[in-house]
N, CA, C and O atoms as a MOPAC input file, in Angstrom:
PM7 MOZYME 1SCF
protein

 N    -27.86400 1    -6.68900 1    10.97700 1
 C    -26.45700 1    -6.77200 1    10.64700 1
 C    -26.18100 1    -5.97700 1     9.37800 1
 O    -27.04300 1    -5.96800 1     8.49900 1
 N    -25.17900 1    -5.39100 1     9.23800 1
 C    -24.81000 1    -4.45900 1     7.93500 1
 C    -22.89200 1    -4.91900 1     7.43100 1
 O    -21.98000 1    -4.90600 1     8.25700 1
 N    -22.74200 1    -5.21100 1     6.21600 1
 C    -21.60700 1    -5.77200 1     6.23300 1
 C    -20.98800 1    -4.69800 1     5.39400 1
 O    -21.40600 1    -4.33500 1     4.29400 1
 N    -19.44300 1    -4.00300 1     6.33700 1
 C    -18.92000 1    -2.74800 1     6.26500 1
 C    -17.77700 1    -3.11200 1     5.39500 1
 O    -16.88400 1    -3.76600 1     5.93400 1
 N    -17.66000 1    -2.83500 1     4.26800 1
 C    -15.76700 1    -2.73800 1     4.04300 1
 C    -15.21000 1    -1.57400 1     4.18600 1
 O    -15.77900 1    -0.56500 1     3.76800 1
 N    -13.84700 1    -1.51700 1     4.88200 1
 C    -12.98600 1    -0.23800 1     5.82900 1
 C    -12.30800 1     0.02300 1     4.62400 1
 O    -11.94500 1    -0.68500 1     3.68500 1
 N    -12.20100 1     1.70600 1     4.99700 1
 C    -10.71400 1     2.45200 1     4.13700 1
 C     -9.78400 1     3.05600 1     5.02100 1
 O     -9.66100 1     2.75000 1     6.20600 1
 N     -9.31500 1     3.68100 1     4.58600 1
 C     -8.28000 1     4.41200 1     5.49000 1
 C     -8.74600 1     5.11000 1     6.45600 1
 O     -9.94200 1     5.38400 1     6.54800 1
 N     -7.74500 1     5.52600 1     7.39700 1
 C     -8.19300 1     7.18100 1     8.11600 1
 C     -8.15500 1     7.82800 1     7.04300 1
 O     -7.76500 1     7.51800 1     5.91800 1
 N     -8.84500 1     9.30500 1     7.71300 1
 C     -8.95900 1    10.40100 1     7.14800 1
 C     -7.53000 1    11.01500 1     7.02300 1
 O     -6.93500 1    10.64500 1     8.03500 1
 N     -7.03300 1    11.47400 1     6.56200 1
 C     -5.65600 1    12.40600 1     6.60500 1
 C     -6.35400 1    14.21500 1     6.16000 1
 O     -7.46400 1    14.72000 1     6.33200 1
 N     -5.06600 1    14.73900 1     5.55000 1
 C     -5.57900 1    16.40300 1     5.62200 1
 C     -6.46700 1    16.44100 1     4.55800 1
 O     -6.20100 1    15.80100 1     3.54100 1
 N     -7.83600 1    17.32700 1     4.67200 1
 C     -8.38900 1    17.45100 1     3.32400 1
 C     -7.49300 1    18.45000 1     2.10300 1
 O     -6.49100 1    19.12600 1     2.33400 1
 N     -8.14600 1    18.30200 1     0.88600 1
 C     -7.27900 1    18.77100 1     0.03200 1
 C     -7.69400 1    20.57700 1    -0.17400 1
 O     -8.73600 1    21.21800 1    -0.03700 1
 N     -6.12000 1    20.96900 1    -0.61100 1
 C     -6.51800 1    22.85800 1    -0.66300 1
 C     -7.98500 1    22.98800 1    -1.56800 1
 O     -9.07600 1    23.18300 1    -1.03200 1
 N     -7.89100 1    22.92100 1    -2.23500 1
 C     -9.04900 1    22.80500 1    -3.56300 1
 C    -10.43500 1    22.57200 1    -2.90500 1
 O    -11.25000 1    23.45500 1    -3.17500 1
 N    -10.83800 1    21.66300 1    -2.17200 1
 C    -12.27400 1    21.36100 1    -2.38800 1
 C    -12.44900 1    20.90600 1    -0.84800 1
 O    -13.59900 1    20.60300 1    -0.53100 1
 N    -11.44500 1    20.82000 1     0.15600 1
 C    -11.48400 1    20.82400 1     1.52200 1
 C    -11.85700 1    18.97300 1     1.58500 1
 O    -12.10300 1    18.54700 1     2.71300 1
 N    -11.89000 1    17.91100 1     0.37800 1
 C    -12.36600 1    16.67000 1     0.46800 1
 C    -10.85900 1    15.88800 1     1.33600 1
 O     -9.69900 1    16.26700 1     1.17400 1
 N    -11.18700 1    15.06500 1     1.98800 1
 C    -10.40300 1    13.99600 1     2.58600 1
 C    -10.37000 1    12.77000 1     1.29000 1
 O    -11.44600 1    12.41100 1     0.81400 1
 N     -9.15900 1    12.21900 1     0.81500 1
 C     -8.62100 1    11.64900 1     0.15500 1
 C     -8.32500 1    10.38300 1     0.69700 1
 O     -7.23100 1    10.47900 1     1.25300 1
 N     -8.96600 1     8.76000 1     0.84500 1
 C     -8.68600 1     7.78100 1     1.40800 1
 C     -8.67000 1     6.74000 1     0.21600 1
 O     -9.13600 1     6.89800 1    -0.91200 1
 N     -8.09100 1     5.75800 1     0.68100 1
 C     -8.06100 1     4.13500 1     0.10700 1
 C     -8.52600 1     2.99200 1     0.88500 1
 O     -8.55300 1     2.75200 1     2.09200 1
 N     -8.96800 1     2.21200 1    -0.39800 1
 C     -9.68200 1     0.71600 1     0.77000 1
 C     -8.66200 1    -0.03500 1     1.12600 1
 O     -7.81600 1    -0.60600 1     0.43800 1
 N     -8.84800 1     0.02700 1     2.47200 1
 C     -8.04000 1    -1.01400 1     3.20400 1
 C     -8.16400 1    -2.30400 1     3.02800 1
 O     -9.22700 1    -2.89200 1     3.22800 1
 N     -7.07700 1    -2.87800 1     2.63300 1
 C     -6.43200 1    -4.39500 1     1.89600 1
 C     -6.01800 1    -5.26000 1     2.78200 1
 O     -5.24200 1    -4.78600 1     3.61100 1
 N     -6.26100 1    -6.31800 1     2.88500 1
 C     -5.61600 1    -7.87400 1     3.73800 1
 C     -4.19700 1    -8.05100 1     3.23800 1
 O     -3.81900 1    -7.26600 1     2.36800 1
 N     -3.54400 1    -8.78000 1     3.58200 1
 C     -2.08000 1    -9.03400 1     2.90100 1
 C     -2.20000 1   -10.09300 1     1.86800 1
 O     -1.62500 1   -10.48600 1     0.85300 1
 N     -3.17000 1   -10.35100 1     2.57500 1
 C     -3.67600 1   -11.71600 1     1.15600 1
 C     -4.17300 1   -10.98800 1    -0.13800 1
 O     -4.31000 1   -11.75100 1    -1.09500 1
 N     -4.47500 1    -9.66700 1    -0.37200 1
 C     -4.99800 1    -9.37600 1    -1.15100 1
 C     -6.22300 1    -8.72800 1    -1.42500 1
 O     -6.41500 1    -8.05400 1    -2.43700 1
 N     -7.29900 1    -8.98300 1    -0.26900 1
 C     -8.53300 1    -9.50600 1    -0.38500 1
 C     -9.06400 1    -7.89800 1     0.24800 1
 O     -8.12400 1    -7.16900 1     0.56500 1
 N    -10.21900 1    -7.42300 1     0.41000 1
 C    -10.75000 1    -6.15800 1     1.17200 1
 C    -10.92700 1    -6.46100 1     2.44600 1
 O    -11.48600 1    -7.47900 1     2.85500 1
 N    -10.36600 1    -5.41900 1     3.23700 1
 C    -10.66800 1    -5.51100 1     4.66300 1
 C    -12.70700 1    -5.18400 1     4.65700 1
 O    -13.32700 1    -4.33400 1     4.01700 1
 N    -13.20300 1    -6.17700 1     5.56800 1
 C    -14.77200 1    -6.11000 1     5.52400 1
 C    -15.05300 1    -6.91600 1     6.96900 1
 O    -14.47700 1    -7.89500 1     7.44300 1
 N    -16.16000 1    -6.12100 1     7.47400 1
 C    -16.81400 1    -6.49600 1     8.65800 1
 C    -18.20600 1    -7.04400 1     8.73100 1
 O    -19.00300 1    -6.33800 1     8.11300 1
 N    -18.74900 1    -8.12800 1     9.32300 1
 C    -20.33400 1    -8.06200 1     9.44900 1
 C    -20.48700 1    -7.10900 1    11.11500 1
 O    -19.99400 1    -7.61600 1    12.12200 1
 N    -21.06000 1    -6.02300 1    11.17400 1
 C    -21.41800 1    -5.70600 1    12.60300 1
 C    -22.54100 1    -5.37600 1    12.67300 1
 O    -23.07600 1    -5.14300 1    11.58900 1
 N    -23.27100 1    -5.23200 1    13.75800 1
 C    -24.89900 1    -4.85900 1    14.60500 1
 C    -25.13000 1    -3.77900 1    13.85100 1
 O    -24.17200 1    -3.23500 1    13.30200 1
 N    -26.35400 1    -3.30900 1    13.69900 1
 C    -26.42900 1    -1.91300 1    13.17500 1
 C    -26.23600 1    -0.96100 1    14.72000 1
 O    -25.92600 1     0.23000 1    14.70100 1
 N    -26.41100 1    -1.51300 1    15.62500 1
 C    -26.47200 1    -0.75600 1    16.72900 1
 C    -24.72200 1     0.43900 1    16.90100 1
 O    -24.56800 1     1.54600 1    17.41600 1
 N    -23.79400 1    -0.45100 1    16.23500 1
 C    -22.90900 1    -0.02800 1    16.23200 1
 C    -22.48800 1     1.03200 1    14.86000 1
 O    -21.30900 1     1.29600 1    14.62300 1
 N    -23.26900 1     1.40600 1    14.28600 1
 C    -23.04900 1     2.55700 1    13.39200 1
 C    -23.33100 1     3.68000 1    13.61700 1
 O    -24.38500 1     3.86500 1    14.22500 1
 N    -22.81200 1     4.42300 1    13.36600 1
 C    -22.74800 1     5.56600 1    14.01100 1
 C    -23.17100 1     6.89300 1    13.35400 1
 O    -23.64300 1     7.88300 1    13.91200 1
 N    -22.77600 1     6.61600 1    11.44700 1
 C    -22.72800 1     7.83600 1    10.83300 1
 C    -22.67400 1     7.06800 1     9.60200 1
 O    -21.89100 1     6.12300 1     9.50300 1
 N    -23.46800 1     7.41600 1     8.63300 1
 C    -22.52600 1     6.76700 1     6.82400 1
 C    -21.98700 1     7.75000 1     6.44700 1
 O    -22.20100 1     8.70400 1     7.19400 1
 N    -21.18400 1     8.02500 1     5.35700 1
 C    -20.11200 1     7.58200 1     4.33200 1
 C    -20.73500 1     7.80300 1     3.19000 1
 O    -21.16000 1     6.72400 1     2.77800 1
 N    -21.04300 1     8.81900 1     2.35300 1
 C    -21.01800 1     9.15800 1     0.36300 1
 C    -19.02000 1     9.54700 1     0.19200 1
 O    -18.21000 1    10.34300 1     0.66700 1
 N    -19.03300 1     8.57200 1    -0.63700 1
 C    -17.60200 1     8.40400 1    -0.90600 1
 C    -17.94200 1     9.19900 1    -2.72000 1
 O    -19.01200 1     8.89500 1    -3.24700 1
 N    -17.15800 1     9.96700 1    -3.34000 1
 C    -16.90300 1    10.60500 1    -4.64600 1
 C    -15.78300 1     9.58200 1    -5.32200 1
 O    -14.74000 1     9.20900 1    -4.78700 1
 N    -16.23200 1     9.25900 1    -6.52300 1
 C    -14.75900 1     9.16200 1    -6.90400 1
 C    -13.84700 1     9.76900 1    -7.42100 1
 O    -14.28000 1    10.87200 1    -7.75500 1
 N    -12.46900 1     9.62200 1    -7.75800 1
 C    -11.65600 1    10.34400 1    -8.58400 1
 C    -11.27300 1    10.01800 1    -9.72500 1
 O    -10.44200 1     9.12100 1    -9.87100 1
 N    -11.78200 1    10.65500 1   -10.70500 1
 C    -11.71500 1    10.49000 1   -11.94200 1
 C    -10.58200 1    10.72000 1   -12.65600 1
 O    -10.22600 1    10.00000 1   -13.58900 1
 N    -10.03700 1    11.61200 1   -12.30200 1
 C     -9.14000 1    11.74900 1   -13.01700 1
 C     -9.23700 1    13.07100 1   -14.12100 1
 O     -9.52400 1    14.05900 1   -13.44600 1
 N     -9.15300 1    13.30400 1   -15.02200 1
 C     -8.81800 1    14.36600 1   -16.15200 1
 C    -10.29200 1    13.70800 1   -17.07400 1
 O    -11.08600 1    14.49800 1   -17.58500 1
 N    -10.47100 1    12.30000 1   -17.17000 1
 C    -11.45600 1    11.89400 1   -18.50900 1
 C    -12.47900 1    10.56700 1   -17.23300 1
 O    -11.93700 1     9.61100 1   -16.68000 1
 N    -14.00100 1    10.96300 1   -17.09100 1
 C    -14.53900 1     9.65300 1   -16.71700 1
 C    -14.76900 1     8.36400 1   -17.64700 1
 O    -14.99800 1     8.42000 1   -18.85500 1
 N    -14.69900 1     7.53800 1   -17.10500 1
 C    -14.99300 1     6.01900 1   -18.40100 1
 C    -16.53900 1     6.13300 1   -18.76600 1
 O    -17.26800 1     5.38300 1   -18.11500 1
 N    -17.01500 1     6.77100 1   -19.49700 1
 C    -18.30300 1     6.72300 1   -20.34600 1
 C    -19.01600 1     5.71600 1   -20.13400 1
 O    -20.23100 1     5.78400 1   -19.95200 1
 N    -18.02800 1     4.15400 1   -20.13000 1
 C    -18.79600 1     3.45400 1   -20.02400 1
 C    -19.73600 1     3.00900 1   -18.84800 1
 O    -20.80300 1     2.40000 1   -18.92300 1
 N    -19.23400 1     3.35400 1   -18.02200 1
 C    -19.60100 1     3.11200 1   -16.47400 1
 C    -21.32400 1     3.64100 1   -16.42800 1
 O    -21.76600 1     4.60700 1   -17.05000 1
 N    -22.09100 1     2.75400 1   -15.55200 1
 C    -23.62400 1     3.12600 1   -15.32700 1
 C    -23.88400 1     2.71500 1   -14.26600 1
 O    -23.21400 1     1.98300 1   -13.53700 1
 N    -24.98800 1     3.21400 1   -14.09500 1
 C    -25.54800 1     2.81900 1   -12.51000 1
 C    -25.84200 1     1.23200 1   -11.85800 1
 O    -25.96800 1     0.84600 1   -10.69600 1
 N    -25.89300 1     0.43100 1   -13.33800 1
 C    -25.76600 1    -0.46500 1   -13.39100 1
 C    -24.53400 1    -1.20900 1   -13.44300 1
 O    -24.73400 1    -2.35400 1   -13.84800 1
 N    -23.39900 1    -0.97400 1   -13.19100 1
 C    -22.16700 1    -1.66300 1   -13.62700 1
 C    -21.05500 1    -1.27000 1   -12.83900 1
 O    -20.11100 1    -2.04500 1   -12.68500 1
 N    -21.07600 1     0.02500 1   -12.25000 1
 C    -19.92900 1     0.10700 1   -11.19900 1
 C    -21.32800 1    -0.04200 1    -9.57600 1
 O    -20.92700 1    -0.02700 1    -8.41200 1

């Protein structure tokens, strides 16, 4: 079993760097959309980048985000 949390579809990638731009998909309650499913049913993973922005938080480590 592998427990998935969903983001968006893909929409257009961007001019710049050809990356697809998504968000995690949210419950109305608030909460992250997340699945337990089979591994049989995976198909492909997912390296997600983040966006930083103009300045990254320094503080951030491999340990902490």
């Amino acid at each position: 079993l592998a427990y998935i949390e969903w983001f968006s579809p893909f929409n257009k990638p961007g001019e710049n760097h050809s990356l697809h731009k998504i968000t995690q998909s949210v419950l109305p309650e608030g909460g992250n959309l997340a699945s337990v499913v089979d591994l049989t049913h995976i198909v492909r993973s997912v390296s997600l980048t983040p966006c930083f922005g103009k300045v990254a938080d320094r503080t951030w480590t491999s340990s902490n985000v």
